[in-house]
N, C-alpha and C positions, 0 to 999 in steps of 0.2 A: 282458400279452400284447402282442407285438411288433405291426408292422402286417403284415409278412409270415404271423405266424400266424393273424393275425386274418381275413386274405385265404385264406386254406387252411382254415380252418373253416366258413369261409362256404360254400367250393367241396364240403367236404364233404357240409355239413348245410344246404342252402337255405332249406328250409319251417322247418327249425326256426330258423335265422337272420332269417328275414324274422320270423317270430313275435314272436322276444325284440327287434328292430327297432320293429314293431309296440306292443308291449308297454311297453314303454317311451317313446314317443312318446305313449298314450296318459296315460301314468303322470306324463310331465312334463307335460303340457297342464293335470291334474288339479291339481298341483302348481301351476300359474300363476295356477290361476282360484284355487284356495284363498288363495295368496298375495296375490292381489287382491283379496280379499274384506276379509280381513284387515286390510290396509293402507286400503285405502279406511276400514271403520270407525273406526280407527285417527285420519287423516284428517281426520272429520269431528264425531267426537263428544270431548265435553271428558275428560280436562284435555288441553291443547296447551303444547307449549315453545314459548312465543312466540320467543325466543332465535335456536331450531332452526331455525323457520320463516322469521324474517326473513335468518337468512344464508343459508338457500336461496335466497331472493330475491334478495340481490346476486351468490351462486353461479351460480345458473341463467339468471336474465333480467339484470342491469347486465353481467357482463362477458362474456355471448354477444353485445350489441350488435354490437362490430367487424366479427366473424368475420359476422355475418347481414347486417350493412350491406353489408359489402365484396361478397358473394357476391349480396344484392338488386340494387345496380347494375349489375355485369357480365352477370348474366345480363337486366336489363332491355334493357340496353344490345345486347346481340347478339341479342336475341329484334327489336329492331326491326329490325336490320340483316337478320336472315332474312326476315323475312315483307315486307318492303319490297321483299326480290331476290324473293322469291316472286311476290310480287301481280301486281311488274312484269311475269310472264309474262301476268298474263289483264286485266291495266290495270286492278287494284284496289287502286294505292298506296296512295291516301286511305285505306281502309276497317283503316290498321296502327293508327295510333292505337286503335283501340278494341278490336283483336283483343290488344294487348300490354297492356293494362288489364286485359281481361277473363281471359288468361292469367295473370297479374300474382294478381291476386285470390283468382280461383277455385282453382288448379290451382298456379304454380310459388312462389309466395310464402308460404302453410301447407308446404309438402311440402320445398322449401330450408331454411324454416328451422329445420325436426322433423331432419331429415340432418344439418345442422352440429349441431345439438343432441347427435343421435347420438353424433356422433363426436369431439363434445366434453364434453358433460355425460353422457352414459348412462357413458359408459367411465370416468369420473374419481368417478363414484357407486358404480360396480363393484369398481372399485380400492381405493377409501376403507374401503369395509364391507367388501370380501374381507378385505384388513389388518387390519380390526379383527377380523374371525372367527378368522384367522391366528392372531392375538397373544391369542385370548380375551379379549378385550375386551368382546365381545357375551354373552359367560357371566358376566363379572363384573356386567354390568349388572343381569342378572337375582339374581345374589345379593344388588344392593343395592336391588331391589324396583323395579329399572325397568323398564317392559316397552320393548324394541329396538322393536318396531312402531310408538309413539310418539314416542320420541325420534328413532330413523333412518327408516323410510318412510315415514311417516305429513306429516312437513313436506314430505320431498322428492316426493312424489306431490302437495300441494295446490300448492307453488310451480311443478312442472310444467304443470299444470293453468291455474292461472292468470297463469303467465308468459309460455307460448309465445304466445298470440294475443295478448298484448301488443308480442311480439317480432313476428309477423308483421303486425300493423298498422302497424311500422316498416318491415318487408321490402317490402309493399306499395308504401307510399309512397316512399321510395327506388328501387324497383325502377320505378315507371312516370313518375319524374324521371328514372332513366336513360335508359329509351326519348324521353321528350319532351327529353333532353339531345342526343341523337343524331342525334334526326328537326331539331331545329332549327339544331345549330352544323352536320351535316354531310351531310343531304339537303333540306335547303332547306325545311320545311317553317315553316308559323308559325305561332309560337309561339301568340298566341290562338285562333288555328284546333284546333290540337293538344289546347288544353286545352277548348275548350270541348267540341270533340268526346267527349271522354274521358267530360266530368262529363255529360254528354246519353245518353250511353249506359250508363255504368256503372249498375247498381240496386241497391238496399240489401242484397238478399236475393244479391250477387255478393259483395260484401265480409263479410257476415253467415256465407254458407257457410264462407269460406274462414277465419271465427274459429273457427267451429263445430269444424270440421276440425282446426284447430290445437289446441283444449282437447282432444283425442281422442290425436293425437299427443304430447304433452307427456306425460298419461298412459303411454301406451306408452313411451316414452323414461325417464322415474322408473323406471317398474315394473321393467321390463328391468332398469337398472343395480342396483337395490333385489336383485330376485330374485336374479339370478345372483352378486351379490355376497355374498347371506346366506348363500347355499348351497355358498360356495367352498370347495374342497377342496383340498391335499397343499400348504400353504404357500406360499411365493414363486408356483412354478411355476403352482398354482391359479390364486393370484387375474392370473395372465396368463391364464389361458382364461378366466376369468369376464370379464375388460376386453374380451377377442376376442368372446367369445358375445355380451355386451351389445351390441355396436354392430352385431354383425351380426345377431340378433335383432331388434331394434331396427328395423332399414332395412328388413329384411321385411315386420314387422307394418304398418308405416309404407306402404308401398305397396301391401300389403295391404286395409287398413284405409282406404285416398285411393278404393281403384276400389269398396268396397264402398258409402260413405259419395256418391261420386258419383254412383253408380246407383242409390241410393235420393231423394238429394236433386231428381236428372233426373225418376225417376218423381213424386215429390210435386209438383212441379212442374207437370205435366200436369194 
């Protein structure tokens, strides 16, 4: 069905359109959560490809390094340059050092580095397994008594899991060396002043959330590419919408999943 007809169906039949809309939406949701279940067990109970798992781990966490570094600095870096023009409206310069730390941490340091994740690792996991569904590769496995939930999601869901907030306690630190790179070579500020401020205000439970966050994201970022890859469908063409759905799934749940996680970790807090 074209998109022109698909648009003249809809105009026809609404309720019934909105229904199988409906219907289907709830049917993939079902599909996701079963698929997580799945995979997670998978995951965590033996036997494990250790193999599998350890190239997820130079996959996902050694050569996302760059891409999270490069993007932890620049945005440390222009997050102090804002709140520095900001402050100076109400004469609250000093108080940037700890608002780009506390930013840094909590809020853009997990959530930058789940995004380049995204749109680096979720789409290239998507593509991987789409191909292999493609070429039947995932059926032969099963003829030679391997279960695919082991061998393919199962690593890539734990190296998610435990590699983003490894990557993000880089992004971190990176990202509020940029800000104190900025405040120091180009608004004058100093240096031990800057830092000590940072370490006086930052708390465990700022850096703690924002790992927390991160193992939650990394999740969603596997699963995404995992799902949408297993489930690919019409060859080539497929596994291009499953790479597209992944990443854009992926940035959803991920922002998603930051304000639900922030409003629960604010209320505990209390």
């Amino acid at each position: 069905m074209t998109a022109a007809e698909a648009a003249r169906q809809v105009a026809r039949h609404p309720i019934q359109s909105l229904g199988r809309s409906t219907l289907s939406a709830v049917r993939m949701v079902g599909g996701v959560g079963v698929f997580a279940v799945r995979g997670t067990i998978a995951a965590l109970t033996p036997p494990w490809f250790v193999s599998q798992l350890l190239r997820q781990f130079v996959a996902i966490g050694f050569f996302s390094l760059p891409v999270v570094g490069l993007t932890a600095i620049f945005t440390g870096s222009a997050l102090a340059l804002n709140i520095y023009t900001g402050g100076g409206r109400f004469n609250a310069e000093q108080v940037m050092p700890q608002i780009v730390a506390l930013g840094i941490t909590r809020e853009l340091g997990p959530v930058l580095a789940a995004l380049m994740l995204a749109g680096r690792v979720s789409a290239a996991i998507a593509a991987e397994i789409g191909a292999m569904r493609a070429t039947e590769q995932i059926d032969a496995m099963r003829t030679l008594s391997t279960d695919p939930f082991r061998y393919l999601v199962g690593p890539r869901l734990l190296a998610g899991v435990l590699m983003l907030p490894l990557l993000t306690a880089v992004a971190d630190t990176i990202g509020v060396a940029g800000g104190w790179l900025v405040a120091t070579r180009v608004l004058d500020f100093s240096s031990a002043v800057y830092i000590r401020n940072t370490v006086d205000f930052l708390q465990g439970w700022d850096i703690l959330s924002g790992l927390i966050k991160a193992a939650v994201f990394g999740f969603i970022v596997a699963l995404m590419g995992c799902y949408h890859g297993y489930n690919a469908k019409g060859g080539a063409r497929g596994v291009g919408r499953a790479t597209t759905h992944a990443v854009v799934s992926s940035a959803i749940l991920i922002f998603a999943s930051d304000y639900l996680l922030t409003t629960f970790f604010t209320h505990a807090a209390k």
